[in-house]
Backbone as XML, in Angstrom:
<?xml version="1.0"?>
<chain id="A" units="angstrom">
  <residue number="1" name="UNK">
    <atom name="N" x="27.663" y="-2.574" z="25.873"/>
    <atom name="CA" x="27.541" y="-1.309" z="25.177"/>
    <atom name="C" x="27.675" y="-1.533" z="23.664"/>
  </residue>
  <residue number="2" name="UNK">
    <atom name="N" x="26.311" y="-1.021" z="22.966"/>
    <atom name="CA" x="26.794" y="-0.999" z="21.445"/>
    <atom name="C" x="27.890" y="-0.473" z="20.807"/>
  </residue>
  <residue number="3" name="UNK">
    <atom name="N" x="28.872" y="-0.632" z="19.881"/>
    <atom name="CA" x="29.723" y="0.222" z="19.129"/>
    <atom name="C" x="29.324" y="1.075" z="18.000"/>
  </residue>
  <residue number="4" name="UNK">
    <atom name="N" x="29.186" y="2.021" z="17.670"/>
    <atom name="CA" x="29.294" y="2.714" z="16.853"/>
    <atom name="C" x="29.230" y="2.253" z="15.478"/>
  </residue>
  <residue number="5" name="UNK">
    <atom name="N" x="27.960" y="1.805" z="14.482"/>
    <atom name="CA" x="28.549" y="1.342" z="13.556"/>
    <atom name="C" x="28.983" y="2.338" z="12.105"/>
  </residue>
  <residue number="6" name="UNK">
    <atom name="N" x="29.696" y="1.900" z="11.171"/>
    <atom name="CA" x="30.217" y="2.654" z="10.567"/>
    <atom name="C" x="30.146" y="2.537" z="8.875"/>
  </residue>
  <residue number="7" name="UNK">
    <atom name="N" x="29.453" y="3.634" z="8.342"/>
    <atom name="CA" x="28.453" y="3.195" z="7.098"/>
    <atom name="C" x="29.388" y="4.374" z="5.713"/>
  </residue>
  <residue number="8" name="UNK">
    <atom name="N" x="29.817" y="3.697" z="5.125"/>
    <atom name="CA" x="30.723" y="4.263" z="3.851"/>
    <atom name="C" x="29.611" y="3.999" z="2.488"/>
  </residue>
  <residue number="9" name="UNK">
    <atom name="N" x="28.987" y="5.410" z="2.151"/>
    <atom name="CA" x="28.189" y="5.698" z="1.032"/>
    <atom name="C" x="29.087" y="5.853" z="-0.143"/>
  </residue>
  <residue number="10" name="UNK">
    <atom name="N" x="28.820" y="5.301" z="-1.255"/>
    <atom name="CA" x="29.736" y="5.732" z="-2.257"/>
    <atom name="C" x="28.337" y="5.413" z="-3.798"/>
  </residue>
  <residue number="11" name="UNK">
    <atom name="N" x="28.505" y="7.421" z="-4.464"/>
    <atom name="CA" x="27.353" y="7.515" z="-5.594"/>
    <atom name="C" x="27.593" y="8.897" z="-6.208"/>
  </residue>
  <residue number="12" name="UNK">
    <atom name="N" x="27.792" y="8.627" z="-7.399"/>
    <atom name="CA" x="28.536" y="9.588" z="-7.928"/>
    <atom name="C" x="27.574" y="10.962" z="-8.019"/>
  </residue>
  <residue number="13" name="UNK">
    <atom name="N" x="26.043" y="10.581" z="-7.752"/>
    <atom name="CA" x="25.241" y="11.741" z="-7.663"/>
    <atom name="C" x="24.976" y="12.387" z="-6.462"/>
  </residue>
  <residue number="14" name="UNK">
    <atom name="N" x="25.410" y="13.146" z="-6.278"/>
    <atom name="CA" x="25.439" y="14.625" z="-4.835"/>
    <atom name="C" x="24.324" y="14.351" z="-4.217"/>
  </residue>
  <residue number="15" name="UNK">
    <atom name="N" x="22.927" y="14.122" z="-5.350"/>
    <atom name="CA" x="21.611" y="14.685" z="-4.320"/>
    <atom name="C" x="21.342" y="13.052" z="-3.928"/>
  </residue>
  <residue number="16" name="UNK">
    <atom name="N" x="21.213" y="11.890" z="-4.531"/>
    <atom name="CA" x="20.972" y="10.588" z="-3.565"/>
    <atom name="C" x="21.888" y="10.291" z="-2.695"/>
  </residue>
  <residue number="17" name="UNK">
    <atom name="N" x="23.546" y="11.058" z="-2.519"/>
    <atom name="CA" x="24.618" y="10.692" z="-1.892"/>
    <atom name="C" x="24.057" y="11.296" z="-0.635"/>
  </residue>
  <residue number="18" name="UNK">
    <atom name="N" x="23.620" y="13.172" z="-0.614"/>
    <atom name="CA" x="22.948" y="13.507" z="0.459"/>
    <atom name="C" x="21.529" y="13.152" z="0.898"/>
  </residue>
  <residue number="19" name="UNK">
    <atom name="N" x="20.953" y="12.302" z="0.249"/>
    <atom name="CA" x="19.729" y="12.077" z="0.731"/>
    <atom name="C" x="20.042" y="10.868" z="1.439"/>
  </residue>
  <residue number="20" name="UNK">
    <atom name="N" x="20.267" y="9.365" z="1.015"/>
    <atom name="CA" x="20.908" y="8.444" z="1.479"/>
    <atom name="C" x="21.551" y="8.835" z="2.736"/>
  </residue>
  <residue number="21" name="UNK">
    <atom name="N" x="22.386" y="9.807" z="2.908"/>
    <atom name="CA" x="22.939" y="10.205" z="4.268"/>
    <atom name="C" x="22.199" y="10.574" z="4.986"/>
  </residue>
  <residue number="22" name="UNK">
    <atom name="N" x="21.744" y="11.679" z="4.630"/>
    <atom name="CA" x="20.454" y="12.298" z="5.493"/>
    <atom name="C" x="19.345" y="11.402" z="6.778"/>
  </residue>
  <residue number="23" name="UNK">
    <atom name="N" x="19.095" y="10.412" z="5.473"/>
    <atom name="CA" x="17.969" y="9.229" z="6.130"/>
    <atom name="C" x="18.807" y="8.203" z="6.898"/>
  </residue>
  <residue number="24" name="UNK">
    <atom name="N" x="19.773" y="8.063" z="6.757"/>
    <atom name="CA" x="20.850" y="7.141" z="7.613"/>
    <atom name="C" x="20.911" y="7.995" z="8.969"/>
  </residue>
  <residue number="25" name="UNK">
    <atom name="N" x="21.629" y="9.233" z="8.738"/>
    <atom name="CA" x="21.514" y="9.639" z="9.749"/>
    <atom name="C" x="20.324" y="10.359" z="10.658"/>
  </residue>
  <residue number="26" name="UNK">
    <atom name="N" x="19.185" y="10.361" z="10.529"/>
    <atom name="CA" x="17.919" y="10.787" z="10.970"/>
    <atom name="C" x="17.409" y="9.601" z="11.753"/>
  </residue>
  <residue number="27" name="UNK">
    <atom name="N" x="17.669" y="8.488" z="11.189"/>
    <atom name="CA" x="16.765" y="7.240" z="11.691"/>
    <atom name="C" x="17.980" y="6.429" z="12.479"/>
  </residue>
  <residue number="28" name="UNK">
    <atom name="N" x="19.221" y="6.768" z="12.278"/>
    <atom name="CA" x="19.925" y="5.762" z="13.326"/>
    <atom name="C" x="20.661" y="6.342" z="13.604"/>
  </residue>
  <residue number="29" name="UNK">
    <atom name="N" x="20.935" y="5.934" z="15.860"/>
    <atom name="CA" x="21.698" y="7.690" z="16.215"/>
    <atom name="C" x="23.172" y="6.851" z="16.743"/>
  </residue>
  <residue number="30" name="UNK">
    <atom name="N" x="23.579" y="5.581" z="16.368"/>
    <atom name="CA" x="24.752" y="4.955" z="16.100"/>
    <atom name="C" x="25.651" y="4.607" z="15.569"/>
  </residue>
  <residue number="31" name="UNK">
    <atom name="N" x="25.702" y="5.538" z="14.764"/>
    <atom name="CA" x="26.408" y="5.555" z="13.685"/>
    <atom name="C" x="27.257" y="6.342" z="12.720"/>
  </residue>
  <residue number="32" name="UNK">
    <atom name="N" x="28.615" y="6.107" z="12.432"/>
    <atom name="CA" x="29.353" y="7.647" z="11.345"/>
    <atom name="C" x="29.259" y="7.048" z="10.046"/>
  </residue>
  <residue number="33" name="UNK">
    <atom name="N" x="28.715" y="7.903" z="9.571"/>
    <atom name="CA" x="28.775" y="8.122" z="8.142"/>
    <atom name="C" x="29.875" y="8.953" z="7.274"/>
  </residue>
  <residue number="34" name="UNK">
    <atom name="N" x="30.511" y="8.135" z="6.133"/>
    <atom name="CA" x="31.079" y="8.827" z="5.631"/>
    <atom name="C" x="30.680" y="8.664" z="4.362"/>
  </residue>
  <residue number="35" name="UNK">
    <atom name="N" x="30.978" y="9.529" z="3.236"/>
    <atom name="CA" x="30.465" y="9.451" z="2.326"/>
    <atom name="C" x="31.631" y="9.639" z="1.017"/>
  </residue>
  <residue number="36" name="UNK">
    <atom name="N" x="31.444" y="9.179" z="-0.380"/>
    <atom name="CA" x="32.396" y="9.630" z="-1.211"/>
    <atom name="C" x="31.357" y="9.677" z="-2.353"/>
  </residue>
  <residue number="37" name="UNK">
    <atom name="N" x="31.954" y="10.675" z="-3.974"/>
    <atom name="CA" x="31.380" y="10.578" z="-4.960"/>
    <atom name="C" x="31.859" y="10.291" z="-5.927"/>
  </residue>
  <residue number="38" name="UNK">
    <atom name="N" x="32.835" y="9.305" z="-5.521"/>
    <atom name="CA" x="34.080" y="7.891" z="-6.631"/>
    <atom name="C" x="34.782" y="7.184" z="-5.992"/>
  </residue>
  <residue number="39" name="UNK">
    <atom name="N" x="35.298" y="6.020" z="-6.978"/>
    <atom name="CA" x="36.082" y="5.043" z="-6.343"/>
    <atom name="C" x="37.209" y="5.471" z="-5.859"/>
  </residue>
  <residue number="40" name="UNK">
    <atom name="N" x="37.843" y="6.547" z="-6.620"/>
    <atom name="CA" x="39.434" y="6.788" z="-5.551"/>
    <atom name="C" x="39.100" y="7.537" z="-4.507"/>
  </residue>
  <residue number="41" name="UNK">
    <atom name="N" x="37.864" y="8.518" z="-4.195"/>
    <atom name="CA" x="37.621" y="9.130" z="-2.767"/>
    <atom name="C" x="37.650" y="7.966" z="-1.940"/>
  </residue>
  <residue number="42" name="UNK">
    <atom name="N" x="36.314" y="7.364" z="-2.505"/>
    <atom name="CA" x="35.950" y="5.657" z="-1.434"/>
    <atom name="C" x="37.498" y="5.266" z="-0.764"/>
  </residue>
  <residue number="43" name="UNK">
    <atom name="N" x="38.417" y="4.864" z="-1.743"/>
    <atom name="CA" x="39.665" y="4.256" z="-1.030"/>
    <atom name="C" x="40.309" y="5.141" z="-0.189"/>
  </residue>
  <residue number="44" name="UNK">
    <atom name="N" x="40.381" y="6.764" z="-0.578"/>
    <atom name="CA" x="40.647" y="7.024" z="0.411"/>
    <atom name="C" x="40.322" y="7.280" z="1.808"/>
  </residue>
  <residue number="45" name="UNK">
    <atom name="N" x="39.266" y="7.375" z="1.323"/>
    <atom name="CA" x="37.857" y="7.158" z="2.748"/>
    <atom name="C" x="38.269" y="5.711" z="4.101"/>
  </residue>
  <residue number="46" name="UNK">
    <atom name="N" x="38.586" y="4.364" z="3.277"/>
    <atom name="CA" x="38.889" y="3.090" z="3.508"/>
    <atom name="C" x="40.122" y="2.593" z="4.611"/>
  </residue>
  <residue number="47" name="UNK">
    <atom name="N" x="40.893" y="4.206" z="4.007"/>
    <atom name="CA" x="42.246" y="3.790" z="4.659"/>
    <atom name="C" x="42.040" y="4.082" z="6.152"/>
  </residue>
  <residue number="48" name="UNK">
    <atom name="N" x="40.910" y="5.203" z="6.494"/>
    <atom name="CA" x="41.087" y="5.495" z="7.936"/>
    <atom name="C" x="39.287" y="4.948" z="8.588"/>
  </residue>
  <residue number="49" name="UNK">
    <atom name="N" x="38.469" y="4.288" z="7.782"/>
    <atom name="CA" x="37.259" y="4.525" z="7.797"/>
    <atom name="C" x="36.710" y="2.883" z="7.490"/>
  </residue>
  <residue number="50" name="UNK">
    <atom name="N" x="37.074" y="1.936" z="8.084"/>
    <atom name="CA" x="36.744" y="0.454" z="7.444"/>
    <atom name="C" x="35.614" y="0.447" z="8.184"/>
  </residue>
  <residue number="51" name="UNK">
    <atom name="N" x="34.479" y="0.147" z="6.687"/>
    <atom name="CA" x="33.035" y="0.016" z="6.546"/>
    <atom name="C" x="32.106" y="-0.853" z="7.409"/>
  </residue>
  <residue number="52" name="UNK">
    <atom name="N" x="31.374" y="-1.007" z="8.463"/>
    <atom name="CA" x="30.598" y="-1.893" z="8.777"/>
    <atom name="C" x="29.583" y="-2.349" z="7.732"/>
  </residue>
  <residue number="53" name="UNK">
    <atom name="N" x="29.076" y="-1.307" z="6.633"/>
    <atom name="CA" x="28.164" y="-1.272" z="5.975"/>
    <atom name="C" x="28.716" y="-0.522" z="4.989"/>
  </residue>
  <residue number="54" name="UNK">
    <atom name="N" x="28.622" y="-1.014" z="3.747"/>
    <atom name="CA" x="29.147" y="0.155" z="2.466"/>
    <atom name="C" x="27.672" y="0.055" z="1.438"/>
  </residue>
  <residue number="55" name="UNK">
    <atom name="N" x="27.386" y="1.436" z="1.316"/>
    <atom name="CA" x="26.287" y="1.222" z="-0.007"/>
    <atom name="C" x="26.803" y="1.956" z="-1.203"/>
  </residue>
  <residue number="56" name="UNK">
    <atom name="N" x="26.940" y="1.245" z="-2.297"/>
    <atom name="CA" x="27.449" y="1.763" z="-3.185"/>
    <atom name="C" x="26.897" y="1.131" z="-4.364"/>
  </residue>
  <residue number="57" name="UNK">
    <atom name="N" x="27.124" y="2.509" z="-5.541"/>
    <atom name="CA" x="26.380" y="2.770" z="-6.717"/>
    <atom name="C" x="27.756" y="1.847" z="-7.792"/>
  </residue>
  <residue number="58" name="UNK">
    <atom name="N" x="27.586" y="1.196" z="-8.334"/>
    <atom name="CA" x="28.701" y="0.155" z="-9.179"/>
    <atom name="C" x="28.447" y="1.139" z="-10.404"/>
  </residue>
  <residue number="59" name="UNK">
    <atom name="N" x="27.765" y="1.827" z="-10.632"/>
    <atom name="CA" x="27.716" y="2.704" z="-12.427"/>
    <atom name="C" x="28.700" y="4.030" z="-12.021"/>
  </residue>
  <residue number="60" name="UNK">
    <atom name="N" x="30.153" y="3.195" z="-12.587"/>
    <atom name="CA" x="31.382" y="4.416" z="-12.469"/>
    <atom name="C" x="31.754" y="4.182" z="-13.633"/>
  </residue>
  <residue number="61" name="UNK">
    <atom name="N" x="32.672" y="4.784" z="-14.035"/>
    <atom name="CA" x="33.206" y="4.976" z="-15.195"/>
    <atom name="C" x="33.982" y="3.690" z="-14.664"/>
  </residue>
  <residue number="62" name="UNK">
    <atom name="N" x="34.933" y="3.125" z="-15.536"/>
    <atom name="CA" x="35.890" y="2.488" z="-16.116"/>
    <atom name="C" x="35.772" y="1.030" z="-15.253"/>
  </residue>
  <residue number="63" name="UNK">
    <atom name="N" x="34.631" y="0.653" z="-14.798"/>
    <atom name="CA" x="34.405" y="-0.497" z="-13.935"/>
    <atom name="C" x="34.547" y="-0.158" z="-12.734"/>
  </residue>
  <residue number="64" name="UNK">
    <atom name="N" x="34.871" y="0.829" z="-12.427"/>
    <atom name="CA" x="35.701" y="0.743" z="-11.195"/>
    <atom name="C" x="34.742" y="0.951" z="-10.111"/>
  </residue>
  <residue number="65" name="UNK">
    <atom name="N" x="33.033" y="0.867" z="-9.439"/>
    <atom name="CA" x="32.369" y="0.084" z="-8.824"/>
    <atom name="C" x="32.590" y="-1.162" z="-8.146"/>
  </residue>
  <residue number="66" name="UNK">
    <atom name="N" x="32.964" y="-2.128" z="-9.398"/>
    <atom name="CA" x="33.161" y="-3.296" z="-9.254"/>
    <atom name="C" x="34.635" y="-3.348" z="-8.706"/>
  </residue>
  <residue number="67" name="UNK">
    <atom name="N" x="35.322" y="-2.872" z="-9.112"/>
    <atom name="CA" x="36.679" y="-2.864" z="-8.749"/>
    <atom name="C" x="36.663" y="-2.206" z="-6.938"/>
  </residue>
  <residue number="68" name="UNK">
    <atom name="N" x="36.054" y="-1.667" z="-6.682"/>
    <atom name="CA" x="35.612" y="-0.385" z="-4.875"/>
    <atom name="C" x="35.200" y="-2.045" z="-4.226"/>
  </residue>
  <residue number="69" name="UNK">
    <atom name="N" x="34.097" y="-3.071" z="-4.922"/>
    <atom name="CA" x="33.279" y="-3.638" z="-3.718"/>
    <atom name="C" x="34.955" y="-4.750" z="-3.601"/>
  </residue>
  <residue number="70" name="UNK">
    <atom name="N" x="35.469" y="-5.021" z="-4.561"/>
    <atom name="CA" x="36.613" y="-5.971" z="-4.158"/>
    <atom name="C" x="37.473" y="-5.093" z="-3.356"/>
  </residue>
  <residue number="71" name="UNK">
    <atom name="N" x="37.806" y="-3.830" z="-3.714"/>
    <atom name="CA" x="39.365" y="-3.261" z="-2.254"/>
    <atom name="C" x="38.223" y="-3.433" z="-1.162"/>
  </residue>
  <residue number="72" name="UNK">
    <atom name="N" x="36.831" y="-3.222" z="-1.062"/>
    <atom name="CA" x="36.150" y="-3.140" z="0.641"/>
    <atom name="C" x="36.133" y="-4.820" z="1.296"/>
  </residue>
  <residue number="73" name="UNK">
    <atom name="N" x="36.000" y="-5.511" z="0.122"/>
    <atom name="CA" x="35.724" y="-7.107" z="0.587"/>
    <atom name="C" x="37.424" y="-7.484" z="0.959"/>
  </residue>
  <residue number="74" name="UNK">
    <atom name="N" x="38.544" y="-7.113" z="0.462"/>
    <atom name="CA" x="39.713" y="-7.439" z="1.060"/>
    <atom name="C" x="39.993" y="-6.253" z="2.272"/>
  </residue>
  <residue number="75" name="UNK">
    <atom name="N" x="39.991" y="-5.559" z="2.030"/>
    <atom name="CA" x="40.299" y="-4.426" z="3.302"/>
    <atom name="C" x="39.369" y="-4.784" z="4.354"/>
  </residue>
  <residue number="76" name="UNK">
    <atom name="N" x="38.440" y="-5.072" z="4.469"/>
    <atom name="CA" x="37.314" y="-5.388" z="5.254"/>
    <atom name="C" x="36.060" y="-6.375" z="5.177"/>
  </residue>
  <residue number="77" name="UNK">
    <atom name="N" x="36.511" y="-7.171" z="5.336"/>
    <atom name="CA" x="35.806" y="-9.111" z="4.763"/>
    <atom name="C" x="34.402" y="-8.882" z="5.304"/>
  </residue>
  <residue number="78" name="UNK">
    <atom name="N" x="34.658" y="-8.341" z="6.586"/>
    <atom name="CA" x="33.131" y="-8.572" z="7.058"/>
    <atom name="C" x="32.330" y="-7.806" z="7.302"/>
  </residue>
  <residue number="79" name="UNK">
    <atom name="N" x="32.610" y="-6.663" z="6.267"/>
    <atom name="CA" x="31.478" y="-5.604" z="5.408"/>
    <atom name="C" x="30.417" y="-6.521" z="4.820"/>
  </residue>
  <residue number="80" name="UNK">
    <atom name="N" x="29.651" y="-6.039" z="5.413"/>
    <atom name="CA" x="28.329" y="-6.219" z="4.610"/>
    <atom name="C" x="28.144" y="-4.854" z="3.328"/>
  </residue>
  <residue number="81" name="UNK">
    <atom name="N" x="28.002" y="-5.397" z="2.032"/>
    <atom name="CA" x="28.399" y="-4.473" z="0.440"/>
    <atom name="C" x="26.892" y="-4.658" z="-0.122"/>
  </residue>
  <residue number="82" name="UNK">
    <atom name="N" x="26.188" y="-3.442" z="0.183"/>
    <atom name="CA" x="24.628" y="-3.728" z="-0.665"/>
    <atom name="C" x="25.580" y="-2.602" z="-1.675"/>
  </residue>
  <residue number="83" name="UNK">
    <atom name="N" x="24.628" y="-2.907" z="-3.300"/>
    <atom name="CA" x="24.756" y="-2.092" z="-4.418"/>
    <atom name="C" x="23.756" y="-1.935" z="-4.257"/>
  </residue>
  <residue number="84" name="UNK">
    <atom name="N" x="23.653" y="-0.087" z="-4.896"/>
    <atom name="CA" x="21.820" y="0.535" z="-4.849"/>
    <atom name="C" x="22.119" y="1.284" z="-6.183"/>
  </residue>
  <residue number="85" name="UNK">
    <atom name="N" x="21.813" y="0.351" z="-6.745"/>
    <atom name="CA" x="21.844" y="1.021" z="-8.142"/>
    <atom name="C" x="20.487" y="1.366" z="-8.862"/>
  </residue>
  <residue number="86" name="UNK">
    <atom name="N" x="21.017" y="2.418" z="-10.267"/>
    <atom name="CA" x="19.663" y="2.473" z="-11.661"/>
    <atom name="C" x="19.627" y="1.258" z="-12.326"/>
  </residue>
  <residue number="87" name="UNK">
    <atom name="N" x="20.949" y="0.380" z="-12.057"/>
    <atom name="CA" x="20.835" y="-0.428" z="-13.436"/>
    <atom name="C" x="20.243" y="-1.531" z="-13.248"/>
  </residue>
  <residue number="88" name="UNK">
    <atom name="N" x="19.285" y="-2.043" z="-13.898"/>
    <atom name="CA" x="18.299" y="-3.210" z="-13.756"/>
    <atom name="C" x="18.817" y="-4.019" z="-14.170"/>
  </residue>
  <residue number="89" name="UNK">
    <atom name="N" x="19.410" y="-4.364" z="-15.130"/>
    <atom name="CA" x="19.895" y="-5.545" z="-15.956"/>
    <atom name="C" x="20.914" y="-6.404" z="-14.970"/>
  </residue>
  <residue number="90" name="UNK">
    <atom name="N" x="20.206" y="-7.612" z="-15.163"/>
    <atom name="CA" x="20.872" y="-8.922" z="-14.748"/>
    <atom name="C" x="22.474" y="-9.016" z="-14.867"/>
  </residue>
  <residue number="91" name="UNK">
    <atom name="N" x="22.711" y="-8.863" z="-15.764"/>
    <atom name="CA" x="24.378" y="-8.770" z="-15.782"/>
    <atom name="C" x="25.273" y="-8.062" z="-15.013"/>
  </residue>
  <residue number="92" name="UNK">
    <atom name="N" x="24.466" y="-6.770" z="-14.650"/>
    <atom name="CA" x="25.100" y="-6.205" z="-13.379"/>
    <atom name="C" x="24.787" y="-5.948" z="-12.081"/>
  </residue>
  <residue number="93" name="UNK">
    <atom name="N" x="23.686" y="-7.321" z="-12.045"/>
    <atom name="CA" x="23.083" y="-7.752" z="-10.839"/>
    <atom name="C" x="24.667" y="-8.738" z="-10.617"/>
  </residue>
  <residue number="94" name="UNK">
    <atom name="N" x="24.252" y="-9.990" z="-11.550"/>
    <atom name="CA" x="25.511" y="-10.763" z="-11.567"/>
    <atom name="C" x="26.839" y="-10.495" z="-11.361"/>
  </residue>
  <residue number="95" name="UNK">
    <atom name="N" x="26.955" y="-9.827" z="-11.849"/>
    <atom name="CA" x="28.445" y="-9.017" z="-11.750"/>
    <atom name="C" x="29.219" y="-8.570" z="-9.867"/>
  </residue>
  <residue number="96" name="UNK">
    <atom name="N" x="28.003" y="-7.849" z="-10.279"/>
    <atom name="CA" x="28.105" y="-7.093" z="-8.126"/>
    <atom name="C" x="28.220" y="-8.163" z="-7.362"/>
  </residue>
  <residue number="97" name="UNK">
    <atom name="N" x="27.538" y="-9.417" z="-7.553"/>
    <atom name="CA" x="27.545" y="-10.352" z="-6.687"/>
    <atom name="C" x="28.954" y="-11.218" z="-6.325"/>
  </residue>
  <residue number="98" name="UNK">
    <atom name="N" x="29.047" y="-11.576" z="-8.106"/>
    <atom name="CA" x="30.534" y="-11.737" z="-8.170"/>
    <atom name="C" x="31.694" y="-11.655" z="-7.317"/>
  </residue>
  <residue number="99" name="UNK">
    <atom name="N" x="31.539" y="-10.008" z="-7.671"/>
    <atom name="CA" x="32.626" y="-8.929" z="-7.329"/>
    <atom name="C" x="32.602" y="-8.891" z="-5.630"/>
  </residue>
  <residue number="100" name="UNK">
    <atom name="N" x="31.515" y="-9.467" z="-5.213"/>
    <atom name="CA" x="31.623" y="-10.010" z="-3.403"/>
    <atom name="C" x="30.385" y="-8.832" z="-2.918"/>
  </residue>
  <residue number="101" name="UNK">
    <atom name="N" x="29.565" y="-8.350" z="-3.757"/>
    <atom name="CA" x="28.755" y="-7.720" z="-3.050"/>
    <atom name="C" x="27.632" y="-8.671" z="-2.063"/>
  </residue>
  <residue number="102" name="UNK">
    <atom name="N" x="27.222" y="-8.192" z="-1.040"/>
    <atom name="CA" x="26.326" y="-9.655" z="-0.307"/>
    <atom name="C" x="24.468" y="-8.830" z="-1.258"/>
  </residue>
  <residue number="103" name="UNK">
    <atom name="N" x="24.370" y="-7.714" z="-1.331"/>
    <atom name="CA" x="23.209" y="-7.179" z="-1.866"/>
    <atom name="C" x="22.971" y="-6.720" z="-2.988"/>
  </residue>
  <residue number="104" name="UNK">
    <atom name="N" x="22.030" y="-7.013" z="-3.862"/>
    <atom name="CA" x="22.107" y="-5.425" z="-4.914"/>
    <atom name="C" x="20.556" y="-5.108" z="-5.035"/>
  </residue>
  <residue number="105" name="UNK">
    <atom name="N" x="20.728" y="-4.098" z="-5.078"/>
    <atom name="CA" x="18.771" y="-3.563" z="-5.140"/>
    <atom name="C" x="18.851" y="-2.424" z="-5.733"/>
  </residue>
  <residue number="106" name="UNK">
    <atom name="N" x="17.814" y="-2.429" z="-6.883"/>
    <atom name="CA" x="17.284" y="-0.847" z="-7.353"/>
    <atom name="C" x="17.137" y="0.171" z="-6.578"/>
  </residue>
  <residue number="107" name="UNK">
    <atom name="N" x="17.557" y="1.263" z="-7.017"/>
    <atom name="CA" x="17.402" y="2.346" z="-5.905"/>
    <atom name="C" x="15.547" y="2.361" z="-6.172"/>
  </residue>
  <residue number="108" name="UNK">
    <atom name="N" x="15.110" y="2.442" z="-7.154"/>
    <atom name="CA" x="13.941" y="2.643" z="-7.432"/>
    <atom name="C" x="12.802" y="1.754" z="-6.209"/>
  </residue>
  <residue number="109" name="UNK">
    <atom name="N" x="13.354" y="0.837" z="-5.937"/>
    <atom name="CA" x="12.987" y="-0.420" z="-5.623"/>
    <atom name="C" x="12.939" y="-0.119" z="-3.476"/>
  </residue>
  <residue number="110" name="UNK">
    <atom name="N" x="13.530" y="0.990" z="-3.686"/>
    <atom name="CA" x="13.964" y="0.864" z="-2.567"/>
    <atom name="C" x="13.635" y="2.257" z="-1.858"/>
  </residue>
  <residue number="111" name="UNK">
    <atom name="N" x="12.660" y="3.200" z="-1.910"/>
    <atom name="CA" x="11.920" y="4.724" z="-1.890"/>
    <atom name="C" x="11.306" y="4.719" z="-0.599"/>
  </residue>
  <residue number="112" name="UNK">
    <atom name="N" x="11.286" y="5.437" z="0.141"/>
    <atom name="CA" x="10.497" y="5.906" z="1.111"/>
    <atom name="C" x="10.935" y="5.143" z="2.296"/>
  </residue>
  <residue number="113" name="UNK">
    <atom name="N" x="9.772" y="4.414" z="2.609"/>
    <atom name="CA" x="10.092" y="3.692" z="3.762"/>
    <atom name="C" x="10.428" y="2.190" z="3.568"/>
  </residue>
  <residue number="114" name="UNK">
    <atom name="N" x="10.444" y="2.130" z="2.462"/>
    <atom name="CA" x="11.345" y="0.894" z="1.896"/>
    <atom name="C" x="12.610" y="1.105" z="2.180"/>
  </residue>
  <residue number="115" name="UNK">
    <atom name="N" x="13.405" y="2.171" z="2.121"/>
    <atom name="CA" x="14.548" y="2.452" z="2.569"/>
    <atom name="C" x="15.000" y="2.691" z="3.657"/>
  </residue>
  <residue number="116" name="UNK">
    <atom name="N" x="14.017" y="3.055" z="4.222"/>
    <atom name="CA" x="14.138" y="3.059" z="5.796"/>
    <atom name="C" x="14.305" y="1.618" z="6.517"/>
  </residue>
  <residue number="117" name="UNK">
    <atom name="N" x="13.257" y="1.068" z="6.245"/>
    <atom name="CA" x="13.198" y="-0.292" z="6.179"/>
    <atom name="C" x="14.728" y="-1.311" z="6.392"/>
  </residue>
  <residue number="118" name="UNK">
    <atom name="N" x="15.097" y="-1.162" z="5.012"/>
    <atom name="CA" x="16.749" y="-1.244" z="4.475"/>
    <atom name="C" x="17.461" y="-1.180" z="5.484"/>
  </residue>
  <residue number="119" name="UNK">
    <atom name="N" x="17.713" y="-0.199" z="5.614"/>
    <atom name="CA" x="18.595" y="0.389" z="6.271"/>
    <atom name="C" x="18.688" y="-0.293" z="7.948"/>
  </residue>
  <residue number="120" name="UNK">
    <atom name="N" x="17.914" y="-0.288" z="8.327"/>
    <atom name="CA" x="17.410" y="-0.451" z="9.878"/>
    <atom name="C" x="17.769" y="-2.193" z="9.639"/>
  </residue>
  <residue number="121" name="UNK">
    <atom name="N" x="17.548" y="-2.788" z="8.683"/>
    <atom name="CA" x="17.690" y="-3.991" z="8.843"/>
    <atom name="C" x="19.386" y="-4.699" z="8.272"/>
  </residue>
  <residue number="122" name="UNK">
    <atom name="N" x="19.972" y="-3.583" z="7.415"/>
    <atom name="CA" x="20.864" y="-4.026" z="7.158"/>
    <atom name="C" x="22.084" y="-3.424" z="8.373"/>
  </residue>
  <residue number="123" name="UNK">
    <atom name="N" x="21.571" y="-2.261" z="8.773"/>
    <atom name="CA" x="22.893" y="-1.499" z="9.816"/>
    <atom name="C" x="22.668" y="-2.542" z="11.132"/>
  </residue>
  <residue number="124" name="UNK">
    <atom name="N" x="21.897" y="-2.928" z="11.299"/>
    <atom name="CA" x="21.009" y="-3.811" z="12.611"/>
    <atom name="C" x="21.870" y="-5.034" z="12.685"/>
  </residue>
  <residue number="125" name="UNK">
    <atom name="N" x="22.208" y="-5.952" z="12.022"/>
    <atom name="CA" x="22.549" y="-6.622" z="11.888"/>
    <atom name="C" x="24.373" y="-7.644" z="12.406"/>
  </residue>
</chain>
């Protein structure tokens, strides 16, 4: 029997936080979603909610993105951590990776059924 897998969204914007959910939950019927729109929701999300899958936006105020993918990579090692970010620049490609993310991809990069795509292959896994 499959388990339930368990997908922690974290993006400080409402309408990709509900869209991202939306399409998670439409296309895969195994799964709870929880969602936050900052790093201290995320942790509190963490304490009862450890991530099979976390997608999260690293453009927070005060670093603290980067600071969310390290409490998920110690609270939960064998999260798989895609970043779906705006920010293109290499440095905070680098950075995310760093910081223990296993993914980072443009949200831009990642539309339609590219995301679908995503998704199916990263929750799949």
């Amino acid at each position: 029997m499959m388990h339930r897998k368990k997908i922690l969204i974290v993006d400080p914007s409402p309408n990709f936080l509900r869209q991202l959910k939306e399409t998670i939950e439409f296309h895969e019927t195994l799964v709870d979603v929880a969602d936050a729109p900052n790093a201290d929701r995320a942790r509190e999300v963490l304490r009862k909610h450890l991530p099979d899958v976390a997608f999260i936006e690293v453009e927070m105020p005060l670093d603290e993105g980067l600071a969310l993918i390290r409490s998920i990579r110690r609270l939960a090692p064998d999260s798989r951590i895609v970043v779906l970010t705006a920010n293109a620049s290499e440095d905070c490609r680098t950075q995310s990776l760093e910081h223990g993310a296993d993914d980072h991809l443009l949200k831009e990069a990642v539309t339609g059924i590219r995301l679908v795509d995503l998704i199916h292959e990263i929750i799949r896994r």
